[in-house]
C-alpha positions as CSV (number, residue, x, y, z in Angstrom):
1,X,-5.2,-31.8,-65.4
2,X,-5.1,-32.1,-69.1
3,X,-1.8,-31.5,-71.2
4,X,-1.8,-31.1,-75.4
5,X,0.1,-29.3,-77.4
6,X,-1.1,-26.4,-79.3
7,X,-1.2,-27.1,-83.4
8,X,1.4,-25.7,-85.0
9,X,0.3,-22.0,-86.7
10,X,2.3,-19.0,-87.9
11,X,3.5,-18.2,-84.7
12,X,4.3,-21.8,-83.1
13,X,6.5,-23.8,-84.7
14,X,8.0,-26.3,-82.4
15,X,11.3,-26.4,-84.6
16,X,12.5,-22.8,-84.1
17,X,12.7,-22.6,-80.4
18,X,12.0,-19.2,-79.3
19,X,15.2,-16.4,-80.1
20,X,17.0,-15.3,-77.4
21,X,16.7,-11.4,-77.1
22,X,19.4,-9.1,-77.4
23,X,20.7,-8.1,-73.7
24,X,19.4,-4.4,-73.3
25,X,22.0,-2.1,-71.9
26,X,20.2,-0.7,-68.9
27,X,20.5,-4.8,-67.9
28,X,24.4,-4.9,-69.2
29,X,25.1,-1.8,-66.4
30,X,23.2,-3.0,-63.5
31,X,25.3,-6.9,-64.4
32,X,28.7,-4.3,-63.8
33,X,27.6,-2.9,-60.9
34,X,26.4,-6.2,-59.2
35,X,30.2,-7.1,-59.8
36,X,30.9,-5.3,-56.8
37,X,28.5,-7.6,-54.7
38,X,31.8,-9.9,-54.2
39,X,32.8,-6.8,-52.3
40,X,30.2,-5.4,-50.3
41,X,27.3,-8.3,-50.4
42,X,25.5,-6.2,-48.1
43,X,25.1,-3.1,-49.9
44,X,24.6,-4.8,-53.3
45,X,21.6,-7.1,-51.6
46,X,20.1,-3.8,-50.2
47,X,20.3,-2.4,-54.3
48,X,18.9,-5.9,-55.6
49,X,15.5,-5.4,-53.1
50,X,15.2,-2.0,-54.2
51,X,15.6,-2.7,-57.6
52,X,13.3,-5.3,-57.1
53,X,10.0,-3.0,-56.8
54,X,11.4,-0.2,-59.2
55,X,9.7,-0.3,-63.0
56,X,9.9,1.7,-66.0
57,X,8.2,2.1,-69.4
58,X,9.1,1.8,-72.5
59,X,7.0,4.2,-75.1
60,X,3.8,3.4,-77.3
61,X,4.0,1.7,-80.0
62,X,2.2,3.1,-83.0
63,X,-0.3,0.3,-83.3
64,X,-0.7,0.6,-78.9
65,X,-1.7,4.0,-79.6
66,X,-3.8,3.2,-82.0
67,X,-5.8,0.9,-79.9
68,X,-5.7,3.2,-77.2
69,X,-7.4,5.7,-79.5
70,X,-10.0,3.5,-79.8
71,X,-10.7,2.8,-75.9
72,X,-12.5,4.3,-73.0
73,X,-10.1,6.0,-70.5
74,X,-10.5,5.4,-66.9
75,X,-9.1,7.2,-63.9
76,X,-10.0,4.7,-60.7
77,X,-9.4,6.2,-57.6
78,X,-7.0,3.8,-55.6
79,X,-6.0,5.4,-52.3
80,X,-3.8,8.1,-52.5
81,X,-3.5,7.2,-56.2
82,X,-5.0,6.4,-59.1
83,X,-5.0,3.4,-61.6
84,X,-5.6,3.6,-65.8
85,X,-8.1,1.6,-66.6
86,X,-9.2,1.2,-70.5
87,X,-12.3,-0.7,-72.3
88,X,-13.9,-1.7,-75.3
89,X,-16.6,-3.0,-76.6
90,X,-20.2,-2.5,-74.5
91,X,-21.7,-5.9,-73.1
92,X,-23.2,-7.4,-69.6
93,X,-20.5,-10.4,-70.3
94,X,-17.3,-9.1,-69.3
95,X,-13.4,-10.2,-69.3
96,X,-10.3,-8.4,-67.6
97,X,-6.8,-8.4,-69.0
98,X,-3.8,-8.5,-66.6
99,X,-0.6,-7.7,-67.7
100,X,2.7,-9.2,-66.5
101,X,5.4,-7.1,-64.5
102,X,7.1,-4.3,-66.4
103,X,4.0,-4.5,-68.6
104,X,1.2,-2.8,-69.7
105,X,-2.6,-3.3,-70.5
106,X,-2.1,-2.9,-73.5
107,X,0.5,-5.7,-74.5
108,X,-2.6,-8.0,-74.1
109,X,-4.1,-6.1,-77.0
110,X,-4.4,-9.4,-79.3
111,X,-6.8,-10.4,-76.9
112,X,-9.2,-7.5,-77.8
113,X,-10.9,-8.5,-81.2
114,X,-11.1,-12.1,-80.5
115,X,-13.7,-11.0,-77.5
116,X,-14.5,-8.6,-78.9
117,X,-15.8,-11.3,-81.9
118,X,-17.8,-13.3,-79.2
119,X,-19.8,-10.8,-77.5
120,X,-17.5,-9.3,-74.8
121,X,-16.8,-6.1,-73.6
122,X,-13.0,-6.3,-72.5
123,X,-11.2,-4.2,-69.7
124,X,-7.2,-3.9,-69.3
125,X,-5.9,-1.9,-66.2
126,X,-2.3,-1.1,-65.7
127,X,-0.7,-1.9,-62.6
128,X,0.6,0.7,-60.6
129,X,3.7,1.9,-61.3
130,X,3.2,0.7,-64.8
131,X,1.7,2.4,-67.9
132,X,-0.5,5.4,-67.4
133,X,-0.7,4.8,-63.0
134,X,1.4,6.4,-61.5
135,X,4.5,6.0,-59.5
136,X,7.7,4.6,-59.7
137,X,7.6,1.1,-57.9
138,X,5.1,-1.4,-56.6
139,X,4.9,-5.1,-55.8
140,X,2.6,-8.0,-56.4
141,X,-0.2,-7.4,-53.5
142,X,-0.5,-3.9,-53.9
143,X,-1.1,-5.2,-57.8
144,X,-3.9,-7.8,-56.1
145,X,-5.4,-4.7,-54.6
146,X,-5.5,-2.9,-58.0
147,X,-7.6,-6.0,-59.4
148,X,-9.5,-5.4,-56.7
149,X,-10.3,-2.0,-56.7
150,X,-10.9,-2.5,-60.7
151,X,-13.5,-5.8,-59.9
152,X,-15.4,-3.9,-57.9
153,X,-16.0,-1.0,-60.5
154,X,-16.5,-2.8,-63.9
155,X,-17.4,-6.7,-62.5
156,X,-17.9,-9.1,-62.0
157,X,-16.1,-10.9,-64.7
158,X,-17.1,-14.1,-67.1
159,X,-13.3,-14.8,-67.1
160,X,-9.9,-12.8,-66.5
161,X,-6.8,-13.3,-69.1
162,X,-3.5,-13.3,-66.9
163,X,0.4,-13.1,-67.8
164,X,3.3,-13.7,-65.9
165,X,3.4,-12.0,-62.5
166,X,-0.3,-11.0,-63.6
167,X,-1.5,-13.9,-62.8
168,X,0.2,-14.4,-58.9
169,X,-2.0,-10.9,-57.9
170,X,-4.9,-11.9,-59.7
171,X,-4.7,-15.2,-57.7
172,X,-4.2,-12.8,-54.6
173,X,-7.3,-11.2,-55.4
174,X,-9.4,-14.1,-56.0
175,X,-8.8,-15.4,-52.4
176,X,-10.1,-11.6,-51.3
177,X,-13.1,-11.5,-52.8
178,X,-12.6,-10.6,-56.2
179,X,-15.1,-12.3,-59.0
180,X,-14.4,-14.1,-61.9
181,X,-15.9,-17.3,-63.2
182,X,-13.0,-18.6,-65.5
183,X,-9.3,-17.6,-65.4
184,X,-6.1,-18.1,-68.3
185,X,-3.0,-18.3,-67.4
186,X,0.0,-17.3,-69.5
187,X,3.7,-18.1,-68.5
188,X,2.8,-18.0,-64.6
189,X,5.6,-18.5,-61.9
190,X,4.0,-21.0,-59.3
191,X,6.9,-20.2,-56.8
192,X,8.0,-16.2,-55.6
193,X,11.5,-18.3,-55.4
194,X,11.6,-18.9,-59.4
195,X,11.1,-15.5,-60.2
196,X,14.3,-14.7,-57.4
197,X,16.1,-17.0,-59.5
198,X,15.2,-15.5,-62.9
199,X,16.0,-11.8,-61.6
200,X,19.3,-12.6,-59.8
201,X,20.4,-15.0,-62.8
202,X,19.8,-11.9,-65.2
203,X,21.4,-9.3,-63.6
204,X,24.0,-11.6,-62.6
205,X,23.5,-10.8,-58.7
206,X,26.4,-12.4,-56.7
207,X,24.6,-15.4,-54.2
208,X,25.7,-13.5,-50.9
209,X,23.9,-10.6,-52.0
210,X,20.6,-13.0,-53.2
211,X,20.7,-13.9,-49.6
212,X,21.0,-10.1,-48.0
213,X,18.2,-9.7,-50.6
214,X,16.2,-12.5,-49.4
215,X,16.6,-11.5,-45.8
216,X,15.1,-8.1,-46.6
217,X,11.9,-9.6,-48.1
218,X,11.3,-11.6,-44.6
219,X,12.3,-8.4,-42.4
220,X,9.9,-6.3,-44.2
221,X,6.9,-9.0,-45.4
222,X,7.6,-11.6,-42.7
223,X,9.5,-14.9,-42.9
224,X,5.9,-16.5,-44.8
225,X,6.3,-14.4,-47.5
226,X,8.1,-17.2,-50.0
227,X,4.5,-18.6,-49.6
228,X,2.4,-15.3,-49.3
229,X,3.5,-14.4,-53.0
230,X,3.6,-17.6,-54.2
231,X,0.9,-18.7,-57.3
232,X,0.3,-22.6,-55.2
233,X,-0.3,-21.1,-52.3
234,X,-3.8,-19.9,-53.4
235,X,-4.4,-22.3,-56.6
236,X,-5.0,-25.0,-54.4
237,X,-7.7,-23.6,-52.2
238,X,-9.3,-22.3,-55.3
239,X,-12.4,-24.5,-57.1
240,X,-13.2,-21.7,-60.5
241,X,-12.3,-23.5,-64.1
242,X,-8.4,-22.3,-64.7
243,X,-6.7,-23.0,-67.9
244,X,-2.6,-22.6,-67.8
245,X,-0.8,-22.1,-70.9
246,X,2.9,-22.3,-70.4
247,X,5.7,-22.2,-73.4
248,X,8.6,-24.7,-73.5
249,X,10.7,-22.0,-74.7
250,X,9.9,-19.6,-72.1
251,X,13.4,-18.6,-70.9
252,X,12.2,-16.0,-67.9
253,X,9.9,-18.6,-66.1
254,X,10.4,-22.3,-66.7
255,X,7.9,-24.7,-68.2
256,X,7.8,-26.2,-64.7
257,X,6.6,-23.6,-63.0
258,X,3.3,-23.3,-64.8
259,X,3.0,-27.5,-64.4
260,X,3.4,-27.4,-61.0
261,X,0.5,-24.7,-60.5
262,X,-1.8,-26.7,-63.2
263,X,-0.9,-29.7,-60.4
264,X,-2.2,-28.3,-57.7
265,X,-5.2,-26.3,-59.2
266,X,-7.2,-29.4,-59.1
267,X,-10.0,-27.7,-61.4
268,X,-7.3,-26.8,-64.4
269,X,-6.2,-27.8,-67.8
270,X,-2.2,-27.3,-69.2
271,X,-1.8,-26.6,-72.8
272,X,2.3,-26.9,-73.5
273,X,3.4,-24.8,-76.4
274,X,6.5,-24.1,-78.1
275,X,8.5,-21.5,-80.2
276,X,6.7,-18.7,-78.3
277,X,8.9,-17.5,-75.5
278,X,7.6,-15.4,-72.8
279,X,6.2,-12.7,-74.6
280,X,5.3,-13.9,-78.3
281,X,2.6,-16.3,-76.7
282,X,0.4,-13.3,-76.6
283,X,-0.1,-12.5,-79.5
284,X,-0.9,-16.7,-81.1
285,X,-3.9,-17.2,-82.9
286,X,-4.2,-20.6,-81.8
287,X,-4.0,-19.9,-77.9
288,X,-5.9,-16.6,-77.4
289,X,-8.7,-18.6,-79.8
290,X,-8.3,-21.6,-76.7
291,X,-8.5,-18.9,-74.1
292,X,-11.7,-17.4,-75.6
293,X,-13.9,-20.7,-76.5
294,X,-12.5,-21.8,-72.6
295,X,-13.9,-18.2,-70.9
296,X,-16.8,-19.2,-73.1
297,X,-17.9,-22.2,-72.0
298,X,-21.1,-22.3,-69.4
């Protein structure tokens, strides 16, 4: 494992830590309802694991739609469903972007040009439940299947870019089958517990109700699911090139979490960067050029 620091750019600047969004108000009224979890732990627990797998979507931006414009629209068949799938770009050498949870393919758009630039033809999916697939929930192995289902169509891949949750189903996939020669990593969780923590410390969930909640994962996923949807527990049987970029100013996922995968992903290298946050890392110069010249290399 290998740690630097990225050089500071227009976007990293390791004296303005990252600024702390606004709280949005859909998060302000579930914090009021979780107040009554001090009443009724039970009931609030069951809300928290049902909000758990809900998502929603924001609208296009004008430059998203823009890009969009520009792609190739896919329709993969995926069960009963169906997945969005876009590309660009027409080449045998190929890379995937994975969005995070609550994402879309096409916040990774950044990524585009910069492949684009060294031969690649690039492909971003949404999950389901998220962007143009339908449905209203889903959780992080159906996601796995989705990479899947998407490997098998357009791969396989010279490398995959990952955010976030991203990353944890494209790690599920990897042990399944699906192939990819080089993988990024942006702001991963290692542990399914961190991102319990994160979601319960948000929306101010009341601990007696974090517990009904984590009882309803193990009744429904079994009492190994802490491990199951866990990033460790498939880094370290895995032997492809991986290279984790984590913020120090991430305030969803800690720093840690992304040191402790690059620890046991024996063949991996951790950048540290700063001033970027969660989100605002993708969209640096400096680290999407890293994660191109690192997919690059033979």
């Amino acid at each position: 494992m290998e740690t630097y620091q990225t050089e500071p750019n227009r976007l990293t600047n390791p004296k303005k830590p990252a600024r702390r969004a606004k709280t949005p108000i859909g998060v302000k009224v579930f914090q009021n309802v979780f107040k009554l979890g001090r009443v009724s732990p039970k009931l609030m627990g069951r809300f928290a694991y049902t909000l758990w797998f809900r998502t929603n979507r924001n609208p296009l931006t004008k430059k998203e739609k823009e890009y969009l414009r520009e792609a190739r629209h896919y329709k993969v068949p995926f069960g009963s469903k169906e997945i969005a799938a876009f590309s660009w770009g027409n080449s045998h050498k190929k890379v995937l972007l994975a969005h995070g949870w609550l994402g879309r393919g096409i916040h990774m758009r950044f990524f585009i040009a910069p492949f684009l630039k060294a031969g690649y033809e690039v492909i971003a999916l949404d999950a389901p439940a998220h962007g143009q697939s339908p449905g209203k929930q889903s959780e992080l192995f159906e996601y796995g299947d989705a990479i899947q289902t998407v490997g098998k169509l357009f791969g396989p891949f010279e490398g995959v870019c990952t955010h976030s949750v991203g990353a944890i189903s494209t790690l599920i996939a990897l042990n399944q089958g699906f192939k990819a020669k080089r993988i990024v990593c942006y702001n991963t969780p290692c542990r399914l517990e961190a991102m319990v923590q994160y979601f319960s410390e948000t929306l101010q969930i009341p601990k007696a109700a974090v517990l009904e909640m984590g009882q309803l994962f193990e009744k429904n996923y079994g009492k190994d699911c802490w491990d199951r949807a866990s990033g460790d527990t498939y880094a370290k049987h895995l032997s492809i090139p991986a290279l984790i970029i984590h913020d120090r100013d991430d305030r969803e996922i800690p720093i840690e979490e992304g040191r402790q995968l690059a620890k046991v992903w024996k063949n991996s290298k951790f950048i540290e960067t700063a001033g970027l946050g969660h989100r605002r890392i993708l969209r640096d110069d400096g680290a999407i050029s890293k994660s191109v010249r690192f997919i690059g290399r033979e």
